[in-house]
N, C-alpha and C positions, 0 to 999 in steps of 0.2 A: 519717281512719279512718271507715269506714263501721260505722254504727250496727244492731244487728238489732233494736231496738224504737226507737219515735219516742212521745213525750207527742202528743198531737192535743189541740189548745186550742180549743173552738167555742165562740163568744159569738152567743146567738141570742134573738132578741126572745121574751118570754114565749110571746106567740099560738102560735107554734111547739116549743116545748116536749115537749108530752107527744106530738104525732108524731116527733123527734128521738130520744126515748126508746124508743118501740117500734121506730124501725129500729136503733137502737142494739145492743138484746136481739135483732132477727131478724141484723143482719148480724155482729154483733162479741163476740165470747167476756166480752170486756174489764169487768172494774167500771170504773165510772168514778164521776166526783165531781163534785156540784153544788154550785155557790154563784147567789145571787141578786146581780146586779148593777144598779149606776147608772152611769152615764157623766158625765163631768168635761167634756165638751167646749159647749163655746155652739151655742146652736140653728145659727148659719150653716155650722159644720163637721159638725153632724151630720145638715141637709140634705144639704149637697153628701155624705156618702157615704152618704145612702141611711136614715139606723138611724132620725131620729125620736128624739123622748124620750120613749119607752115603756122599760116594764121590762125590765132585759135577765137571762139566766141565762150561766154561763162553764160549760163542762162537759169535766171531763180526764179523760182516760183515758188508758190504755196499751195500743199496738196492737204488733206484730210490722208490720217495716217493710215485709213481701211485701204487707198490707193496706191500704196508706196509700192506694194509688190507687184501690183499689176503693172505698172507705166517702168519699172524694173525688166522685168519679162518681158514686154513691148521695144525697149532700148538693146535688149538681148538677138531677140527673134528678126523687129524690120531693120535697125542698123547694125547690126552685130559688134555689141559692145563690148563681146568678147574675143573677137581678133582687135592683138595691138593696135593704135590709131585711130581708131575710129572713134574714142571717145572716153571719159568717166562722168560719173554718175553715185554721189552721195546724200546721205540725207542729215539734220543737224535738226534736234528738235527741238520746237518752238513752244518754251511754259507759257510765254503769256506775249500779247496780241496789245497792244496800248488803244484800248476801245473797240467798240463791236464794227462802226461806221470800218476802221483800219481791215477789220476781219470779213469784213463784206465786200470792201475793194479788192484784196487783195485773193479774195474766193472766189470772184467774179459774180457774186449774188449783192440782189436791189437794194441801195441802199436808202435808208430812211432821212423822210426827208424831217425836220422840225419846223 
């Protein structure tokens, strides 16, 4: 079953942050959600992928799945998510939405009032 929204999960080192978040508001409708993270792994695993043990932040949102490749490309191009460290960036797709009121908060479109 193909999904028409996806969660976008990005875990991305502090330093990177508040530019993450302005492309975030230029390219994507979407609220999303911040937590501060730490990483559980020993220094030798998180050399070899690149992260370091600096601070990290985790940031969800909810896209519409026609945008998953574009803000992909965007995460590529202005942060370059493809040298180690600078971040990742996955998507988990979403069957179902618990009510429209949830799916309009979370898309950033008006929601109704009753």
């Amino acid at each position: 079953m193909n999904s028409l929204y996806k969660l976008l999960i990005i875990i991305i080192d502090h330093n990177y942050l508040a530019k993450l978040e302005k492309l975030l508001k230029k390219y994507s409708t979407s609220f999303h959600f911040l937590a501060n993270a730490k990483g559980t792994a020993n220094n030798e695993i998180l050399n070899y992928l690149g992260l370091g043990n600096t601070p990290k932040h985790i940031v969800l949102l909810v896209l519409e799945e026609k945008m998953v490749f574009n803000i992909f490309k965007i995460l590529n191009s202005e942060l370059k998510f493809d040298i180690p460290g600078r971040g990742i960036a996955f998507t988990i797709e979403l069957d179902s939405i618990s009510g429209k009121n949830a799916l309009k908060y979370l898309t950033n479109d008006k929601l109704e009032v009753m």
